[in-house]
KETI-935937 format. One line per 5 residues: number of its first residue (from 1); their letters; for each residue x, y, z of N, C-alpha, C. Coordinates in nm, 2 decimals. Example, Ala and Ser with C-alpha at 12.3 -4.5 7.8 and 13.67 -1.06 7.14 Angstrom:
1) as) 1.32/-0.57/0.78/1.23/-0.45/0.78/1.32/-0.33/0.78 | 1.28/-0.22/0.71/1.37/-0.11/0.71/1.29/0.00/0.79
***
This chain:
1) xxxxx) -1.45/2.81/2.48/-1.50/2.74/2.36/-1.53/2.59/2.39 | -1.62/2.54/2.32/-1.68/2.41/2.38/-1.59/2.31/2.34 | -1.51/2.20/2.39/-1.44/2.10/2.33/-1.48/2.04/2.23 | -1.62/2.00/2.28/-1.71/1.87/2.12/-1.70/1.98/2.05 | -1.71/2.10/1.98/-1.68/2.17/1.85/-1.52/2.09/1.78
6) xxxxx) -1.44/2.10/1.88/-1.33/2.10/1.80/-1.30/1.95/1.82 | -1.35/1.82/1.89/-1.35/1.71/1.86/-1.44/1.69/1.75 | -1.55/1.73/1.73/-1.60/1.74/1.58/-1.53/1.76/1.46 | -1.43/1.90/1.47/-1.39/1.95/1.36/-1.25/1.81/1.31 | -1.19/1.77/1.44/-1.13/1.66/1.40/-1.19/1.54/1.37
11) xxxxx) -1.28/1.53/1.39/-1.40/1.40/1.32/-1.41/1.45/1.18 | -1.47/1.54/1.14/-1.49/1.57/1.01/-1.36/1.56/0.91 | -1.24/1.58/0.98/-1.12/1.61/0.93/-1.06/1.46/0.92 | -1.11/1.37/1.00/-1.08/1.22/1.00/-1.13/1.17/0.90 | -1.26/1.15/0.84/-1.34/1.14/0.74/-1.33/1.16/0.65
16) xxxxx) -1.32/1.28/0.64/-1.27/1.29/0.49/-1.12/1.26/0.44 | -1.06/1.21/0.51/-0.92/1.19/0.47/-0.94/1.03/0.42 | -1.08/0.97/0.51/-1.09/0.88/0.50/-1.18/0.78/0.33 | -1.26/0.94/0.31/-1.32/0.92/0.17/-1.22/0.94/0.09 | -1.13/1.02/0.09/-0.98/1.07/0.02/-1.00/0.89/-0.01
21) xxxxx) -0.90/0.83/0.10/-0.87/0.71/0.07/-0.93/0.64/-0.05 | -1.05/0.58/0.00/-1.15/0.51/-0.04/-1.17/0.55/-0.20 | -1.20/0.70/-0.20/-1.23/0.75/-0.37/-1.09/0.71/-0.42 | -0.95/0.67/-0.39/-0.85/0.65/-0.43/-0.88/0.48/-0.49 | -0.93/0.42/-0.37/-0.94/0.30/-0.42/-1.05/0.23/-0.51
26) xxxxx) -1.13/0.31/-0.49/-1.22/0.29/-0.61/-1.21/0.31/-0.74 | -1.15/0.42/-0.79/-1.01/0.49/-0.90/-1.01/0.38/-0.94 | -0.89/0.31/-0.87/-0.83/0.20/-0.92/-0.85/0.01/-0.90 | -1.02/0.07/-0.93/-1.07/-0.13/-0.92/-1.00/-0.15/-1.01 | -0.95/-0.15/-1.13/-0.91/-0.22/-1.25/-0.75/-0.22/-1.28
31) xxxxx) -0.72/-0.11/-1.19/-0.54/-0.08/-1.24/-0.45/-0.22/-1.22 | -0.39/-0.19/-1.31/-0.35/-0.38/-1.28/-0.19/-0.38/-1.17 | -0.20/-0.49/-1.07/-0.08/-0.51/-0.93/-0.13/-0.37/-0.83 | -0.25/-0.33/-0.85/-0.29/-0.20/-0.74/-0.31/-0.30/-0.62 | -0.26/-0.19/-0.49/-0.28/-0.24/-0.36/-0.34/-0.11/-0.31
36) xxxxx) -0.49/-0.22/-0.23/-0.55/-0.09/-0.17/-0.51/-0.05/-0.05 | -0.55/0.06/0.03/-0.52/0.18/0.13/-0.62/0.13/0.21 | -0.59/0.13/0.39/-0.69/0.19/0.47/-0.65/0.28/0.60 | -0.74/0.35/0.61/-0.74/0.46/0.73/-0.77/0.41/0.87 | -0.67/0.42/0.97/-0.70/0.37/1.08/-0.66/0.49/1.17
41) xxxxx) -0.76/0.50/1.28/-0.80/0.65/1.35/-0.73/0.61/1.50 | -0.67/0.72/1.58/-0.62/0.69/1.73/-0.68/0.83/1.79 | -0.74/0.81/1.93/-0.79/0.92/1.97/-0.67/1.02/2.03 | -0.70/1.19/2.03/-0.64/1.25/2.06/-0.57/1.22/2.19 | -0.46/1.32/2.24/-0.45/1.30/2.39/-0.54/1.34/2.47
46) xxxxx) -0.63/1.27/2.59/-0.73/1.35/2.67/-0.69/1.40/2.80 | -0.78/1.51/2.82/-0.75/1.60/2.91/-0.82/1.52/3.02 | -0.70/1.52/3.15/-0.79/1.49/3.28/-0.77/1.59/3.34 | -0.95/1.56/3.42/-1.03/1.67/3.52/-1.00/1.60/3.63 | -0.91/1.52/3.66/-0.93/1.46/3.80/-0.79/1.30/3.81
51) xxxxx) -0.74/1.35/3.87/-0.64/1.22/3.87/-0.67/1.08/3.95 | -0.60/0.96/3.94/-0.62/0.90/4.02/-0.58/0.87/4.12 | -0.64/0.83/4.26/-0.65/0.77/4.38/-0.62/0.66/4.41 | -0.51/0.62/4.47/-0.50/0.48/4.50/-0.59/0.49/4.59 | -0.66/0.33/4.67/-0.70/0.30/4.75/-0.61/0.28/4.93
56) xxxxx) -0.66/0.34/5.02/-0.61/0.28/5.16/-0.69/0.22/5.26 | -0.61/0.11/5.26/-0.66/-0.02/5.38/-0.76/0.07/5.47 | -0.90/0.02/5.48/-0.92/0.05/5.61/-0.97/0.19/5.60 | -0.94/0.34/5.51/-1.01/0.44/5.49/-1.09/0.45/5.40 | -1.11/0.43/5.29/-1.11/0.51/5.19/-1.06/0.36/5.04
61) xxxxx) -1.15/0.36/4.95/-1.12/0.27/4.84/-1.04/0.37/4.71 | -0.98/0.30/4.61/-0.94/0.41/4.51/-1.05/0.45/4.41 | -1.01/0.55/4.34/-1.05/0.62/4.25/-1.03/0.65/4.10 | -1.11/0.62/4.07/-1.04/0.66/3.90/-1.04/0.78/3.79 | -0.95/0.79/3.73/-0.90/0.88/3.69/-1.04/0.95/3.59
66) xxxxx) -1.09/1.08/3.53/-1.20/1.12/3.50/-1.09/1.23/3.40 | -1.09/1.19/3.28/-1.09/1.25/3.12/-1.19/1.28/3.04 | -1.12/1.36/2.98/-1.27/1.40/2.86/-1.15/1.38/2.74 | -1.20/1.29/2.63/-1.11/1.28/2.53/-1.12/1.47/2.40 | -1.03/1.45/2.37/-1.00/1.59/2.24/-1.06/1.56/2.07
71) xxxxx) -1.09/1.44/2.06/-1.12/1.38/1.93/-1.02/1.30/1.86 | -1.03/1.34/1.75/-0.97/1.23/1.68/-0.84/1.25/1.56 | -0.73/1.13/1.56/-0.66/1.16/1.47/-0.63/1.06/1.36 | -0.56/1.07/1.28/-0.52/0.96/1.13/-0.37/0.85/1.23 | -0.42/0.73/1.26/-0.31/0.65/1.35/-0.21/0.63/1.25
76) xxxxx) -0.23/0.56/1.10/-0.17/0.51/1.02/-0.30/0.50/0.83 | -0.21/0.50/0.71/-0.28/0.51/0.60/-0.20/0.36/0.55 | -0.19/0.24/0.58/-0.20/0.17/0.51/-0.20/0.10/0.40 | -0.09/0.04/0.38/-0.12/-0.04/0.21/-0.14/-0.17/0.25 | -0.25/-0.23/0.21/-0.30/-0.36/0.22/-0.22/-0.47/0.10
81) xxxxx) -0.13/-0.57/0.12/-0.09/-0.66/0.01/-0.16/-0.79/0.00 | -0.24/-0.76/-0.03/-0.33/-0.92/-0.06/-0.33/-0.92/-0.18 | -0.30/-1.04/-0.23/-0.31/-1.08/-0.38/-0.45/-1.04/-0.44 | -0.40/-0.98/-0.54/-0.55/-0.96/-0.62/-0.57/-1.08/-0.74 | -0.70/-1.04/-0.81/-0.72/-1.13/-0.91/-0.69/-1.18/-1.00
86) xxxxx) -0.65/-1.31/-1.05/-0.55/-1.33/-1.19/-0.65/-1.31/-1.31 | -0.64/-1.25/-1.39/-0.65/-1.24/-1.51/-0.59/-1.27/-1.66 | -0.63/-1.38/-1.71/-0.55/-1.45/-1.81/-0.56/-1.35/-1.98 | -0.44/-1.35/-2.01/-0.42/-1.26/-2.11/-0.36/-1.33/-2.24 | -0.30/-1.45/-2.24/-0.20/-1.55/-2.30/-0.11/-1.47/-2.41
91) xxxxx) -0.06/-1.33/-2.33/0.07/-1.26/-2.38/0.18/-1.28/-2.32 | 0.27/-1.33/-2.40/0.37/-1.44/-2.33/0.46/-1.35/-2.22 | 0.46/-1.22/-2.25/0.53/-1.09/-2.17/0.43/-1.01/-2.07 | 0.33/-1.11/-2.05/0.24/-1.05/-1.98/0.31/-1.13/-1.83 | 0.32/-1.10/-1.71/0.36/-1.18/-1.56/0.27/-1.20/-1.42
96) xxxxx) 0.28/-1.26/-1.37/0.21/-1.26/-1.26/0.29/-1.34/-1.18 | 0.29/-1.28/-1.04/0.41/-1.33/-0.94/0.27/-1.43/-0.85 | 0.28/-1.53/-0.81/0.18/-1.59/-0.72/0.24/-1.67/-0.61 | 0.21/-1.54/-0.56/0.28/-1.57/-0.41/0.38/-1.38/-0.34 | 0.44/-1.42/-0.24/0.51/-1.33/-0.22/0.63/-1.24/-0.35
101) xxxxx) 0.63/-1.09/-0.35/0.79/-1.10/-0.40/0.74/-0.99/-0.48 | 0.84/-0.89/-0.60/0.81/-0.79/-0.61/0.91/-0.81/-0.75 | 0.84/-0.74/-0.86/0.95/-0.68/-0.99/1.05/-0.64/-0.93 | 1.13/-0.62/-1.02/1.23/-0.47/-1.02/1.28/-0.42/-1.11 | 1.25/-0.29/-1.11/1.24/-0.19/-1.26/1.32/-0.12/-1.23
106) xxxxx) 1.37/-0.06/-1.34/1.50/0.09/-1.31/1.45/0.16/-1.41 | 1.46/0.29/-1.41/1.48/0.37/-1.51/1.60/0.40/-1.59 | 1.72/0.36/-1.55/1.81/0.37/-1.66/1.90/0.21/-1.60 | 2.00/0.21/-1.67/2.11/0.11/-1.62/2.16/0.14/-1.48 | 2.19/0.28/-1.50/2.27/0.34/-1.36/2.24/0.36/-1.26
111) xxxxx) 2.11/0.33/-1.26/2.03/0.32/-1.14/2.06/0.26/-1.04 | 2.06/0.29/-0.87/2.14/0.17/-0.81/2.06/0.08/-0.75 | 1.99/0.13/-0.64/1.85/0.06/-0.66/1.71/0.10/-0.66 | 1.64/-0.02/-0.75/1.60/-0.02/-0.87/1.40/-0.04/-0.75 | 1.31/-0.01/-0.85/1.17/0.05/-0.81/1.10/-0.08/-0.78
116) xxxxx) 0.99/-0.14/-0.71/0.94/-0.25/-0.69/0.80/-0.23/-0.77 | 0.73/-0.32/-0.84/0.60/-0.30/-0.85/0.56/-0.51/-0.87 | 0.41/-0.44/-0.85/0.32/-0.60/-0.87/0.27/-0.61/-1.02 | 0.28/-0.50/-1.11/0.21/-0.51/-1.22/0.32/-0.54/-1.35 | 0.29/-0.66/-1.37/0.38/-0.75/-1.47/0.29/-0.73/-1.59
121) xxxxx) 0.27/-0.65/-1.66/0.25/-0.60/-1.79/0.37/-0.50/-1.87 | 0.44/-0.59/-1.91/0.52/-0.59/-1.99/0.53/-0.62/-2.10 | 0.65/-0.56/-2.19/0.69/-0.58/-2.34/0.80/-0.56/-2.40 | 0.85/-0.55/-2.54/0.96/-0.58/-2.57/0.97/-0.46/-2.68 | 1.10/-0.38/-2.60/1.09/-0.25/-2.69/1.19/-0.28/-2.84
126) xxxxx) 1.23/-0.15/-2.90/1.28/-0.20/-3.03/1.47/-0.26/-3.03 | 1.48/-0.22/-2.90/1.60/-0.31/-2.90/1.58/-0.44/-2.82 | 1.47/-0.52/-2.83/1.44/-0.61/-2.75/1.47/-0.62/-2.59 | 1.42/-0.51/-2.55/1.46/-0.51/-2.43/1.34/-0.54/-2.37 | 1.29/-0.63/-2.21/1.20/-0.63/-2.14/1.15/-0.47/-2.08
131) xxxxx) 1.09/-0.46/-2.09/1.08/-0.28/-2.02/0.92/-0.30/-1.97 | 0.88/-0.19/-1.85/0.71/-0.18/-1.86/0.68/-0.09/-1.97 | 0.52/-0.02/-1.96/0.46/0.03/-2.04/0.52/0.20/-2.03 | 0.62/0.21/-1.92/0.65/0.36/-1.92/0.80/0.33/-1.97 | 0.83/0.25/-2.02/0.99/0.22/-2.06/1.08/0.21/-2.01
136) xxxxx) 1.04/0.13/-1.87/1.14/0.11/-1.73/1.18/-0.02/-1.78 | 1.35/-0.06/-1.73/1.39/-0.18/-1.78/1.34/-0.30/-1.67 | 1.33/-0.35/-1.69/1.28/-0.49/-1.62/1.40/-0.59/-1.56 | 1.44/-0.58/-1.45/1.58/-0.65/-1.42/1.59/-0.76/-1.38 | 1.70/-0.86/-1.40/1.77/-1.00/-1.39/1.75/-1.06/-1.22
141) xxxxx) 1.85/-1.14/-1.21/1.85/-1.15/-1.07/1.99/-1.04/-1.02 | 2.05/-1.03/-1.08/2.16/-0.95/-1.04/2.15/-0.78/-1.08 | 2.01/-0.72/-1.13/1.97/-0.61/-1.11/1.99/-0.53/-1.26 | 2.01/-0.63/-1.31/2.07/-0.59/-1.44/1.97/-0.57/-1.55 | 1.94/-0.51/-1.68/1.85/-0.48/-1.76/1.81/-0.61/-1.80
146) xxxxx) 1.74/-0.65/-1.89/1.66/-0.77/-1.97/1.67/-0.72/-2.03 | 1.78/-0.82/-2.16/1.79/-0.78/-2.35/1.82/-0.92/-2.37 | 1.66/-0.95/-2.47/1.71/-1.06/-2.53/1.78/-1.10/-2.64 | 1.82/-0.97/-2.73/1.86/-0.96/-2.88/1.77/-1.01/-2.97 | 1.83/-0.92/-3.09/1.77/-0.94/-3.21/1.76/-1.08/-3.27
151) xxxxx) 1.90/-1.19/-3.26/1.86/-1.31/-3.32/1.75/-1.40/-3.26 | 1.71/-1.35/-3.13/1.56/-1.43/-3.07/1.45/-1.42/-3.12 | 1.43/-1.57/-3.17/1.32/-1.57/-3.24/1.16/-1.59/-3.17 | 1.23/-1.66/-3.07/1.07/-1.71/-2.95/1.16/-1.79/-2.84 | 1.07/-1.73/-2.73/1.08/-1.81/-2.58/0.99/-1.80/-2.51
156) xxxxx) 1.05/-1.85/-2.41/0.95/-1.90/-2.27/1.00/-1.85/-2.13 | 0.88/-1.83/-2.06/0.88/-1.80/-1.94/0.83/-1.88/-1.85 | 0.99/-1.98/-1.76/0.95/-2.08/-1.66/0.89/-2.00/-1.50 | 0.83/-2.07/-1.40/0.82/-2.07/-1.29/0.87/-2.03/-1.23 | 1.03/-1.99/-1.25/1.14/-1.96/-1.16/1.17/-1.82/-1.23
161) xxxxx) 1.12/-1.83/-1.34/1.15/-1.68/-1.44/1.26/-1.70/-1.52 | 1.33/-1.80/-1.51/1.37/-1.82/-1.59/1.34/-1.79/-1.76 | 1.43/-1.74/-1.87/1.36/-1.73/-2.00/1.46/-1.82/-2.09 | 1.37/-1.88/-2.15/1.41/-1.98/-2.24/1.41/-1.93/-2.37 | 1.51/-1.92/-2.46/1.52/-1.87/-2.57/1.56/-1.93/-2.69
166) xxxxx) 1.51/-1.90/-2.81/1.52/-1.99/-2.96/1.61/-1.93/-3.06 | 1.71/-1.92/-3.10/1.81/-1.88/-3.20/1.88/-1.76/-3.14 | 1.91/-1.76/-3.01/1.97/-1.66/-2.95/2.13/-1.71/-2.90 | 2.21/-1.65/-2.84/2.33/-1.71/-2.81/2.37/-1.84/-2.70 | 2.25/-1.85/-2.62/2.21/-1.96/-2.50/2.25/-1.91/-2.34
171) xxxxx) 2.27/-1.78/-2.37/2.28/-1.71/-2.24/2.20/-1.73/-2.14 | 2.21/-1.78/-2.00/2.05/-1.79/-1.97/2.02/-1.67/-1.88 | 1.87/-1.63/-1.87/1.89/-1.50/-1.86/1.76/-1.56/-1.71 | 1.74/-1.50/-1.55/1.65/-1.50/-1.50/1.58/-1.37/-1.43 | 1.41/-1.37/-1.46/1.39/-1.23/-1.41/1.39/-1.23/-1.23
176) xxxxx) 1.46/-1.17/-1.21/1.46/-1.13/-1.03/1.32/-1.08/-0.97 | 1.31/-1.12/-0.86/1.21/-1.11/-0.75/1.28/-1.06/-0.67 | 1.21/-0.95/-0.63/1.28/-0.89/-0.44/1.14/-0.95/-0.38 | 1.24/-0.95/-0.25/1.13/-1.01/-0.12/1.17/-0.88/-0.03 | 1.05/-0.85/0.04/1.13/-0.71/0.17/1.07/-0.82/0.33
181) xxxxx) 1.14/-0.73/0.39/1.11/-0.76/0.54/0.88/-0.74/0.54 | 0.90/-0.61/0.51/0.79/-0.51/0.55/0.76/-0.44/0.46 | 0.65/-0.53/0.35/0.60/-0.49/0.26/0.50/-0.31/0.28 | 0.45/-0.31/0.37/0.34/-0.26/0.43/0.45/-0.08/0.40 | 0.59/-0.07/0.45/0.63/0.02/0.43/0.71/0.05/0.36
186) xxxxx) 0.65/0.00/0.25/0.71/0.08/0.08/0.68/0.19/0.06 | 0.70/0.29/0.00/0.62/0.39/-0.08/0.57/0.41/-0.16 | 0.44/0.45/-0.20/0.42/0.42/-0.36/0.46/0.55/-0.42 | 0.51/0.58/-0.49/0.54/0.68/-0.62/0.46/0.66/-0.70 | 0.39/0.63/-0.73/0.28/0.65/-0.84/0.36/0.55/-0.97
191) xxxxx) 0.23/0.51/-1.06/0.28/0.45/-1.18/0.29/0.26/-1.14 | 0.23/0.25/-1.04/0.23/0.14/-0.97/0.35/0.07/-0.92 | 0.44/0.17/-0.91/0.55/0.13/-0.83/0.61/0.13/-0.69 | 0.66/0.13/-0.63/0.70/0.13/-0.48/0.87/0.16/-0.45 | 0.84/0.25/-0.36/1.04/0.34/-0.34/1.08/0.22/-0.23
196) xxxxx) 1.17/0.19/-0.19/1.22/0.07/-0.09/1.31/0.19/0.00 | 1.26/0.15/0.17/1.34/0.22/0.19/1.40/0.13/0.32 | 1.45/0.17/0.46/1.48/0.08/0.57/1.42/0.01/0.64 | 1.31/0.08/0.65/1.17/0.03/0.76/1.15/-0.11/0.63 | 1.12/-0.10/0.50/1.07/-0.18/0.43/1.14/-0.33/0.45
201) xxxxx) 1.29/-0.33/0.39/1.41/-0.39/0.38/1.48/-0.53/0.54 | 1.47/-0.41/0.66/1.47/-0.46/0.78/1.61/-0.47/0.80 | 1.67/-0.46/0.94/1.81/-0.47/0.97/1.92/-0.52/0.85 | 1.90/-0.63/0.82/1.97/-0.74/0.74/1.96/-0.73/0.55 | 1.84/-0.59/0.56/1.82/-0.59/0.39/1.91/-0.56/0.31
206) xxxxx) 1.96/-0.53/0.23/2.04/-0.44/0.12/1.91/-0.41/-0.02 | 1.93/-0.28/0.00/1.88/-0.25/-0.15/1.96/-0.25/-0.26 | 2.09/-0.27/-0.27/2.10/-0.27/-0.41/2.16/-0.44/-0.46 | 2.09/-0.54/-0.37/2.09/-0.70/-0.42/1.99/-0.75/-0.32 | 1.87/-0.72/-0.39/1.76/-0.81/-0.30/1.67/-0.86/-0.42
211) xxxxx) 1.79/-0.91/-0.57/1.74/-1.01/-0.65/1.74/-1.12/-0.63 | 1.60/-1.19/-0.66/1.61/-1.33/-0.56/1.52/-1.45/-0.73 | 1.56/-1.58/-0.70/1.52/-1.62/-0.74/1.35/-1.65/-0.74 | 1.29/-1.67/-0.86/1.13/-1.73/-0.78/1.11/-1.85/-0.80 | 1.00/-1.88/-0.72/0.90/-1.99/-0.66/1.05/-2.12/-0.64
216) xxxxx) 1.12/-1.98/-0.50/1.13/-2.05/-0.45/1.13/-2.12/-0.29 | 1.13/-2.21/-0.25/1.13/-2.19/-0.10/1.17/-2.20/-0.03 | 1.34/-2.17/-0.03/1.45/-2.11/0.07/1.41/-1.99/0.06 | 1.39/-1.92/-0.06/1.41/-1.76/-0.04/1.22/-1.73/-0.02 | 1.15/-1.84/-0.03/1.01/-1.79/0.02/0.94/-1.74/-0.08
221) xxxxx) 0.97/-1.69/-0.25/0.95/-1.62/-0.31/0.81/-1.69/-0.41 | 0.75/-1.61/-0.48/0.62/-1.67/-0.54/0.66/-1.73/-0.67 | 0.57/-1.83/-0.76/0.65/-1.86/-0.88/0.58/-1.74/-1.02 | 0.65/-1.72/-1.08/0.64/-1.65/-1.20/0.54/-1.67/-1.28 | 0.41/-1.64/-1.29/0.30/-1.76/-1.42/0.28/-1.64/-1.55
226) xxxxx) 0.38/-1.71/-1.67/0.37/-1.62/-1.77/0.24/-1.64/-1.84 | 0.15/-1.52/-1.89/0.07/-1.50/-1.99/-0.03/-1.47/-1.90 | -0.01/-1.42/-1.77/-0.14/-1.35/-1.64/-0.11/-1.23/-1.57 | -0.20/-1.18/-1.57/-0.19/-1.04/-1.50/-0.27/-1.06/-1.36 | -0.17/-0.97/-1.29/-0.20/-0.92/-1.14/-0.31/-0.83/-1.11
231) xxxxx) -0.48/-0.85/-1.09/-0.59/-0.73/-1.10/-0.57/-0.66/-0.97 | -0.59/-0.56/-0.94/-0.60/-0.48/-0.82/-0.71/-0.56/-0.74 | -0.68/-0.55/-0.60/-0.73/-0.58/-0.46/-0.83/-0.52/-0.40 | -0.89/-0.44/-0.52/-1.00/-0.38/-0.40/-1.08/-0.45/-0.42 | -1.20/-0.44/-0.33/-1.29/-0.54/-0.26/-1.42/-0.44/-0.29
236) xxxxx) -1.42/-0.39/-0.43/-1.56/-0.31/-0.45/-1.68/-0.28/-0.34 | -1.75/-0.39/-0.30/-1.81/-0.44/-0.19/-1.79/-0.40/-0.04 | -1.68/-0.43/0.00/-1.61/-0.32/0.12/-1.58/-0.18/0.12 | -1.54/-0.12/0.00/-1.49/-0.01/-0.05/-1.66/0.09/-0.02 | -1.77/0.03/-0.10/-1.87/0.10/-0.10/-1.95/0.12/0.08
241) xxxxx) -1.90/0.01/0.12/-1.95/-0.01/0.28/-1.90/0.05/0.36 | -1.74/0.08/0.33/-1.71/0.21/0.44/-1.69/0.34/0.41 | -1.77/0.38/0.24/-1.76/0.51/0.19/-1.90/0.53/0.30 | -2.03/0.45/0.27/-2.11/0.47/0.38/-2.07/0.51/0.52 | -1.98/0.46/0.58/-1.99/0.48/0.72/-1.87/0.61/0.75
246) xxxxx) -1.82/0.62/0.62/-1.76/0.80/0.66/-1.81/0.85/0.62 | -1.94/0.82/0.53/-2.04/0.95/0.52/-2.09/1.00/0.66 | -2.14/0.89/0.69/-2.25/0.90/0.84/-2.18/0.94/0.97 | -2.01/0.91/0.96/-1.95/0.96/1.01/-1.92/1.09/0.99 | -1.90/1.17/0.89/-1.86/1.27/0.87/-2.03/1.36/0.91
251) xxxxx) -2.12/1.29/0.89/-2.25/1.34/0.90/-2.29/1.38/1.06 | -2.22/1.29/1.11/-2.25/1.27/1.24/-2.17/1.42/1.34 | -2.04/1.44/1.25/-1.93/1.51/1.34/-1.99/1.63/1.31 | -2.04/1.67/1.19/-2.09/1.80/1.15/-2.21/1.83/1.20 | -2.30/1.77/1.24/-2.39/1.74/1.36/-2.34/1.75/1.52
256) xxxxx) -2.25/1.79/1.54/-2.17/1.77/1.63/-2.13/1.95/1.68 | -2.06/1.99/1.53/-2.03/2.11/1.56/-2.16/2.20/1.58 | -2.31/2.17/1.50/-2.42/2.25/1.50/-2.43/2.26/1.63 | -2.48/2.18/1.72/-2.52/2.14/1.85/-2.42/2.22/1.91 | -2.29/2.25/1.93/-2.19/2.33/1.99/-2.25/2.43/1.97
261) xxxxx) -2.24/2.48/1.86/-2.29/2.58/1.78/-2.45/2.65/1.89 | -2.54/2.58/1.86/-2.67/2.64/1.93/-2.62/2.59/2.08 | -2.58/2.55/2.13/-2.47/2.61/2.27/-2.45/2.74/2.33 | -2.38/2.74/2.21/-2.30/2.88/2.22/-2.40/3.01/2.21 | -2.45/2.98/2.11/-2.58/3.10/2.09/-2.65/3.12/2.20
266) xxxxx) -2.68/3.00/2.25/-2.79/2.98/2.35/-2.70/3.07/2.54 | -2.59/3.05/2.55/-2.51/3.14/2.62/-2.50/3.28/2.61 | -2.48/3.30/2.48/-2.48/3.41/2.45/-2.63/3.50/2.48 | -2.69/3.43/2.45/-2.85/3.53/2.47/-2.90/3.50/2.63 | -2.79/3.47/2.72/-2.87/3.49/2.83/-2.81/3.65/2.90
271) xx) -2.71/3.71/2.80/-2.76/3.83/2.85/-2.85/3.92/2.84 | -2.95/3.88/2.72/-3.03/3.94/2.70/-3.14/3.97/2.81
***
């Protein structure tokens, strides 16, 4: 069987993994703290037809080695962290981190450690508690829930996250920022959140106290800007430029297998 068939079939299979992507990130122009995805390709292992030759003084020069490559595979699916667009909302529970650094949400108290996201669209449920839109609690610097109580009448959200509070007991309360080693290998779980795992963290991390203060700059961290939202990162413009070129690509590889294809036919009928 002819190789280019089945380096084709892995071309086509590259491509569309690669539109996969792409229709993911077009999904979500608008999702708010979205980080987009890209596909980056490493060629198979290639087969050599011929090894190489060192060179000897005086006989004979060397030689180089003669492969035929196998096609293609998926190297890595990347999450891109570039800040996306601010969007001003002037909901005082609305957040935006600018700069490095990450929420941290739990789904219950007992949680040990707690979920990362970029999308600081937030609010205040009926026991005044900070929570997101799926009723995850929103945690301190010490990982702990956000409750402001009932006798709070109005406050504020400083730079550092700090919350400043009006007829409450004077507790002071700050929202935590994690920072990771290696943002790039988070997980997303869906719901715009991210699983933290070792690769992320890095020798020295701990997940269950990587509440950090913000905008700061010992700990490196972004400052907090209350009443703005985090827009997704995609680059519409890019997104539509390389759905083109894994079309043409994918066009290309399936053009690839035909031509094998009337090959093979064309073998076939010389016994006729």
């Amino acid at each position: 069987m002819l190789r280019s068939m089945y380096s084709g079939v892995s071309g086509m299979r590259g491509f569309q993994t690669k539109l996969d992507v792409i229709g993911n990130n077009i999904a979500n122009v608008n999702t708010v703290g979205f980080k987009a995805s890209r596909v980056m390709f490493k060629d198979i292992l290639s087969q050599t037809v011929s090894g190489v030759t060192a060179p000897v003084e005086g006989e004979q020069g060397g030689v180089n080695a003669k492969q035929i490559g196998l096609g293609v595979t998926i190297g890595s699916i990347d999450t891109v962290h570039t800040p996306g667009s601010a969007q001003t909302t002037n909901n005082p529970t609305d957040l935006r981190i600018d700069g490095d650094g990450f929420f941290m949400v739990k789904m219950s108290e007992d949680q040990e450690v707690p979920f990362l996201t970029r999308a600081g669209n937030f609010m205040l449920d009926g026991n005044r508690a900070l929570v997101t839109s799926d009723g995850m609690f929103v945690c301190d610097i010490d990982g702990a829930p956000i409750v402001l109580g009932a006798e709070v009448t109005s406050f504020s959200i400083g730079l550092d996250g700090s919350i400043l509070t009006q007829g409450g007991d004077g507790d002071a309360v700050q929202i935590g920022v994690a920072k990771v080693a290696n943002p790039s290998a988070l997980e997303k779980v869906g719901g715009n959140l991210y699983r933290v795992n070792a690769n992320a963290l890095g020798e020295d991390g701990d997940a269950e106290a990587m509440g950090l203060a913000a905008n700061s700059e010992e700990n490196g961290t972004g400052a907090i800007v209350a009443g703005q939202l985090e827009m997704s990162n995609v680059d519409l413009t890019g997104e539509f430029t390389e759905m083109i070129v894994a079309q043409r690509g994918f066009q290309a590889n399936s053009r690839i297998i035909t031509t094998s294809d009337e090959v093979l036919q064309e073998v076939v009928n010389l016994k006729r």
